[in-house]
C-alpha positions as CSV (number, residue, x, y, z in Angstrom):
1,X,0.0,0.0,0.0
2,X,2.7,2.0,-0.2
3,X,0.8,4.9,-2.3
4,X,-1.1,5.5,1.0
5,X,-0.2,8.0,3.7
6,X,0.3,5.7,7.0
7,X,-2.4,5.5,9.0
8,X,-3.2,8.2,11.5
9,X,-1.8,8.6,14.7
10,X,-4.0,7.3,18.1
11,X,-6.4,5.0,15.4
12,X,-5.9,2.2,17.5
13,X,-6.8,-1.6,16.3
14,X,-9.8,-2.2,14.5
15,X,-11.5,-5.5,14.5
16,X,-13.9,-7.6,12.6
17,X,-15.2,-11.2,13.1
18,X,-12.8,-12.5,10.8
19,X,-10.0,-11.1,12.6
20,X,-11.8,-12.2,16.4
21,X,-12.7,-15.6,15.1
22,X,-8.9,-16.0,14.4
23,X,-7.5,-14.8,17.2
24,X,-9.8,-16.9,19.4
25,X,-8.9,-19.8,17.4
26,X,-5.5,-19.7,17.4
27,X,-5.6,-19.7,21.1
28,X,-7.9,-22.5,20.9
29,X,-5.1,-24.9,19.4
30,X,-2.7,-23.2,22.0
31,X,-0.9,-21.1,19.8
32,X,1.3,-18.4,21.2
33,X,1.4,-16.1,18.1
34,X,-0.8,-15.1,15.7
35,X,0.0,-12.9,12.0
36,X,-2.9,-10.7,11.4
37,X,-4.4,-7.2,10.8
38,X,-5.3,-4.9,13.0
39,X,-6.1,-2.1,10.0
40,X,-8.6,-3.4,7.9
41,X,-5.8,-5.2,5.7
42,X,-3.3,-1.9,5.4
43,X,-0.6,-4.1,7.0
44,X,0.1,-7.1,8.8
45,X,1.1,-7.4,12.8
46,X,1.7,-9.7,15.4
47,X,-0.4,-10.9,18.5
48,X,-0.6,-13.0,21.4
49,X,-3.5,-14.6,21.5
50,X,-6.3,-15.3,24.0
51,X,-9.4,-16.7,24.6
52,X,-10.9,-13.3,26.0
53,X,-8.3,-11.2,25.4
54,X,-4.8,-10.3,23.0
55,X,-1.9,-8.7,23.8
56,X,0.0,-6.0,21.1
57,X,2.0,-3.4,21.8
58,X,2.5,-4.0,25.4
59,X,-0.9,-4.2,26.0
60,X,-4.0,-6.2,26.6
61,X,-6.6,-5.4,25.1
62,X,-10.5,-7.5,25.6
63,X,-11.8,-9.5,22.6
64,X,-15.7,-8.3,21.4
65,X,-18.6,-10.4,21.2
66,X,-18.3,-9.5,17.5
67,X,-21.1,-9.6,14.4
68,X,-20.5,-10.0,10.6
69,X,-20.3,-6.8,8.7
70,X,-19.2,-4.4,11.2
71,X,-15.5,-2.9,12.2
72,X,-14.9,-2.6,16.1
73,X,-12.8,0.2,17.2
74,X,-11.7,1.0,20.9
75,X,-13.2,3.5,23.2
76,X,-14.4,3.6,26.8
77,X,-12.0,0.7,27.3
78,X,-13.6,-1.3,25.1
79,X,-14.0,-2.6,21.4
80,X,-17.4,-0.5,20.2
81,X,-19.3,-0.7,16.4
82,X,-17.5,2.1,14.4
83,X,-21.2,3.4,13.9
84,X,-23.3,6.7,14.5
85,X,-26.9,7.6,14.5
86,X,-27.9,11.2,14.2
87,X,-30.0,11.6,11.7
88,X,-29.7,8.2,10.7
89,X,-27.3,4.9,11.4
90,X,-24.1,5.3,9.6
91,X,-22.0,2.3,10.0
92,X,-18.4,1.3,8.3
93,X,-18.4,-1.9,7.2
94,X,-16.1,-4.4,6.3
95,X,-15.5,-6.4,2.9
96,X,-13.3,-8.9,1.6
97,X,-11.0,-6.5,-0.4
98,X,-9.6,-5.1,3.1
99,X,-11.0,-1.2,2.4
100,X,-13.8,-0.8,3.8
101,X,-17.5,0.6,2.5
102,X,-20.2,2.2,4.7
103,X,-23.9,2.2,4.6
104,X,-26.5,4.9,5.9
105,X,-29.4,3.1,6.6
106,X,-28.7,0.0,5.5
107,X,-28.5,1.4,1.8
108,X,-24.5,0.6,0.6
109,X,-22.7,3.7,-0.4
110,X,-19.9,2.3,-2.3
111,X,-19.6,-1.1,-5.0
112,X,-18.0,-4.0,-3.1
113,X,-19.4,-7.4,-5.1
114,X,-16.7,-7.0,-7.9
115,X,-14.3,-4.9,-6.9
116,X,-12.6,-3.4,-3.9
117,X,-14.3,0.3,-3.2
118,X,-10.9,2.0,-3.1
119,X,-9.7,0.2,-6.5
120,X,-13.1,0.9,-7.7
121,X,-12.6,4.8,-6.9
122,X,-8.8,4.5,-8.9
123,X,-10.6,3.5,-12.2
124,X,-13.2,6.6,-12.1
125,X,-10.0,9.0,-11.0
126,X,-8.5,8.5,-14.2
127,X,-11.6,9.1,-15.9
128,X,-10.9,13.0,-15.4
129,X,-7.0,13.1,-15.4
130,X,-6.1,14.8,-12.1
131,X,-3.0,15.4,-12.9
132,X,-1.5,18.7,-12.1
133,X,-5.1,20.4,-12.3
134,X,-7.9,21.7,-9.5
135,X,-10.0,18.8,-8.6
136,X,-13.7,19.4,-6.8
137,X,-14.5,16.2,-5.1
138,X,-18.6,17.6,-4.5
139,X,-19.2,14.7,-1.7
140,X,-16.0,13.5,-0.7
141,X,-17.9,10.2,1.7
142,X,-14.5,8.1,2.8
143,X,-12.2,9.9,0.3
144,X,-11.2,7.3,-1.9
145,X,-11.7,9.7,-4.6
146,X,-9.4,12.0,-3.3
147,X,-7.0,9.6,-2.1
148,X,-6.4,9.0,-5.5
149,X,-6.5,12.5,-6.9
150,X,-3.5,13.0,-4.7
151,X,-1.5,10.2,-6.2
152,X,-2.3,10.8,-9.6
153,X,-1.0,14.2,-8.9
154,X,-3.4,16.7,-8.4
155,X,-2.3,20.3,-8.1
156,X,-5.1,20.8,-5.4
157,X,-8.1,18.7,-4.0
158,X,-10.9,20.6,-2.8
159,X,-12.9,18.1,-0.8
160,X,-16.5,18.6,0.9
161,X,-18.4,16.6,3.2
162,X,-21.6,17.5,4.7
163,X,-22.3,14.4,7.1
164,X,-20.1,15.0,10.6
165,X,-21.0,11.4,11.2
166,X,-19.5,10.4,7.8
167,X,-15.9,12.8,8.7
168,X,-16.0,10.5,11.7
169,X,-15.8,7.2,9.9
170,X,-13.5,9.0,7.7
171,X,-11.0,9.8,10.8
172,X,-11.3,5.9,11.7
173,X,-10.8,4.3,8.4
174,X,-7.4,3.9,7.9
175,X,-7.6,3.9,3.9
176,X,-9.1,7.5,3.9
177,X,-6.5,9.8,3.2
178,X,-5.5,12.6,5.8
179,X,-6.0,16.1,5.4
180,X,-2.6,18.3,4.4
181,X,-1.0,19.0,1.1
182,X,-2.5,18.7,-1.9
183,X,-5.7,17.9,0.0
184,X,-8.1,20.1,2.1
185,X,-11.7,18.8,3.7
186,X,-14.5,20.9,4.2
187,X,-17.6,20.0,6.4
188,X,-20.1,21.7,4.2
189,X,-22.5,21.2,1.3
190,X,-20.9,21.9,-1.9
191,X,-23.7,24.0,-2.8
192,X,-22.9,26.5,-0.5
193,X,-19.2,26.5,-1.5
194,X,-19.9,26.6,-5.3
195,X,-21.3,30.2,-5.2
196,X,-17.5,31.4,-4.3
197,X,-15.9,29.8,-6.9
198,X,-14.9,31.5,-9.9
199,X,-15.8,30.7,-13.5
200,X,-13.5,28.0,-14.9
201,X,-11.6,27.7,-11.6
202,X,-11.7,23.8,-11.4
203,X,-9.7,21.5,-14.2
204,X,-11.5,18.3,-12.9
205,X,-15.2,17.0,-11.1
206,X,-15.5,13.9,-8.9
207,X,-19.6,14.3,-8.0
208,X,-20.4,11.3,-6.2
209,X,-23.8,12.2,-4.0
210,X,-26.1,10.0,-1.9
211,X,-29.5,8.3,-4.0
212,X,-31.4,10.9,-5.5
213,X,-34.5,10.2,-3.5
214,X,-32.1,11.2,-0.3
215,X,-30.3,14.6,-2.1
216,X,-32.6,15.4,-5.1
217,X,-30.7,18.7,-5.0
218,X,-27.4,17.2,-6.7
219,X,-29.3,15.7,-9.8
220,X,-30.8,19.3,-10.8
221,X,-30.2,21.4,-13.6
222,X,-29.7,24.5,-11.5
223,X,-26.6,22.3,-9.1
224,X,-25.1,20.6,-12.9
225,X,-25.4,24.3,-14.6
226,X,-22.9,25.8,-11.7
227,X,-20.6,22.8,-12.2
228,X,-20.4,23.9,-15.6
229,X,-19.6,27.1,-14.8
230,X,-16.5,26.5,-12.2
231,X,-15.4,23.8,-14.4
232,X,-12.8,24.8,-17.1
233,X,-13.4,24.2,-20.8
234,X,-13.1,20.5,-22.1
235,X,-12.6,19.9,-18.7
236,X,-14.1,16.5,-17.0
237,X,-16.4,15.6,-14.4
238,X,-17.6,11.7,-13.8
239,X,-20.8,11.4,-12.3
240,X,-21.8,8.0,-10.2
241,X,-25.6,7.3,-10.8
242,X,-25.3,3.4,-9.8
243,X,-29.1,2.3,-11.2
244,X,-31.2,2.6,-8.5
245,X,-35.4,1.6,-9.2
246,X,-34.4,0.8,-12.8
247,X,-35.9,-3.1,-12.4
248,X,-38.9,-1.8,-9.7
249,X,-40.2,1.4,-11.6
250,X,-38.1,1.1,-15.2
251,X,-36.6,4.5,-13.8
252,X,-33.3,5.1,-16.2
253,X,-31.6,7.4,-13.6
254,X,-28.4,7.9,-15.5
255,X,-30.5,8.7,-18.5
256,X,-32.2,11.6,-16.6
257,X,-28.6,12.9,-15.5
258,X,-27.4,12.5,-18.9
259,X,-30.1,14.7,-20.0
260,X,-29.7,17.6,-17.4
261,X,-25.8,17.2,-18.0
262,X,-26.2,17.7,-21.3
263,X,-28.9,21.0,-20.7
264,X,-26.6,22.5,-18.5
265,X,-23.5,22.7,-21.2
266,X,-21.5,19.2,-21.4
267,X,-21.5,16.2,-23.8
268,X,-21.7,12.9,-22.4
269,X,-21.2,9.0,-21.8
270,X,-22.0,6.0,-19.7
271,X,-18.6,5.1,-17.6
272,X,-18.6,2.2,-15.4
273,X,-21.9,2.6,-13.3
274,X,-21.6,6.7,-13.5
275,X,-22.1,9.5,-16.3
276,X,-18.6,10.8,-17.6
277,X,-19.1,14.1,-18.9
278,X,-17.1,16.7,-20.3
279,X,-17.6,20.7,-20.4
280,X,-18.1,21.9,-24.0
C-alpha cells in the first residue's frame, strides 16, 4: 500500500469477526502467536493470543462479542461498532477487499461485489485526469476519490463533506487519506461553496452524491449548470448514478442525468456505473 499515507496517529486496532474468530482460534489450538491485521488489511502485525483477550503493543486489550459486517474500534475501554446515529445509522463496514464501504441506513454507499471500493474509486479518478489540475470532489464520503486524486498528482483537491457522522468514519478508516498538502476537507455542502468559486476555476469534477431520493438537489439542472460554470473548458467531471429503481419502476436514472448534464453545457457517456461528462 505503499501509495497510501500511513495511517493516522492514536487510530488504534480495528477488529472484525474475521479477525476475532482468528485470534480466538489460534488460542484454541494453544498457539502463542498469531500474523494478522489490525487495520482493515493496510498491514500485517503480530499478537498474542487469548481466549478473551490479546496482547500487542505492550498491551491487553479485551476480545468483542463480534457480528458480521461491522468494524470494532476501541473507546471507553472497550471494542465499540465504528457506527453513529444522528440523523440516521451510519456504519463502516467491512469487505473482503480489506478497504472498507459504509452504509446509511442500510443502503451501501460504495460497490463491493466485484471490486474493492478504493480500486473501484482508482478507475473513475483516471476518468478525469487529475494530474496537475484543480479537482472538486462535491461529496467527498471516505475519500477514496481524493485519495487518488493525490497520487495521480493533483495540483489541489478541494474536498466537501456535509455528514459530521460520515468525517467521523472517515477519521477511523485507515484507507481514507489525511488532510494536508495537496488535499483540504470541508464540512459543508458543496452547494454553498460553489457560489465562491470562480468561472472556470476547477480543471476536474469527482460528484459522487447519496440516491437521489435522499439529495434530489445534486441531480438538478440548476446544481449541474454551476458545475459547468467553475469547471474549465473541455474539462471532465464523472458522475456516479449506480441504477437505483431501474428493475422496480423502469426508472433510467443515468439517462435523466445525462439529460440535465447535457442542458446545463457538457456532452456525455456512460462510464462504469456513472455518467462521464465533459464541459463543452
Amino acid at each position: 500500500m505503499s501509495d497510501l499515507a500511513p495511517p493516522a496517529a492514536g487510530i488504534g486496532p480495528l477488529l472484525t469477526l474475521a479477525v476475532v474468530e482468528a485470534i480466538r482460534g489460534a488460542a484454541r489450538a494453544g498457539h502463542a502467536s498469531l500474523e494478522c491485521s489490525l487495520d482493515l488489511d493496510r498491514s500485517r502485525t503480530t499478537v498474542e493470543p487469548g481466549a478473551d483477550t490479546f496482547r500487542w503493543n505492550g498491551r491487553h486489550w479485551p476480545l468483542p462479542v463480534a457480528k458480521e459486517r461491522t468494524v470494532y474500534h476501541f473507546a471507553d475501554d472497550r471494542f465499540m461498532p465504528v457506527s453513529r446515529f444522528t440523523n440516521s445509522l451510519i456504519k463502516l463496514v467491512p469487505t473482503e477487499w480489506g478497504a472498507p464501504t459504509f452504509e446509511i441506513d442500510g443502503i451501501k454507499m460504495l460497490p463491493t461485489a466485484k471490486v474493492s471500493p478504493y480500486e473501484d474509486a482508482r478507475a473513475k479518478v483516471e476518468l478525469v485526469a487529475p494530474k496537475g489540475r484543480v479537482v472538486l470532489d462535491t461529496c467527498g464520503g471516505l475519500g477514496y476519490f481524493a485519495a487518488w486524486c493525490v497520487v495521480a498528482g493533483a495540483r489541489e483537491v478541494r474536498s466537501f463533506e456535509k455528514s459530521a457522522d460520515v468525517i467521523w468514519l472517515r477519521s477511523l478508516n485507515p484507507w481514507s487519506p489525511r488532510e494536508g498538502g495537496a488535499l483540504s476537507l470541508t464540512h459543508g455542502d458543496v452547494r454553498d461553496a460553489l457560489a465562491g468559486l470562480g468561472d472556470a476555476s476547477v480543471g476536474a469534477i469527482l460528484h459522487d452524491p447519496p440516491r437521489f431520493g435522499i439529495a434530489g438537489e445534486l441531480y438538478s439542472l440548476a446544481f449541474y449548470s454551476e458545475l459547468a460554470r467553475v469547471l474549465e473548458r473541455r474539462g471532465r467531471l464523472f458522475h456516479y448514478t449506480g441504477s437505483p429503481n431501474k428493475l422496480t419502476t423502469g426508472r433510467d436514472v443515468p439517462a435523466e442525468v445525462s439529460k440535465r448534464l447535457k442542458a446545463a453545457g457538457f456532452d456525455t457517456e456512460p462510464k462504469f456505473d456513472g455518467v462521464l461528462a465533459i464541459r463543452r
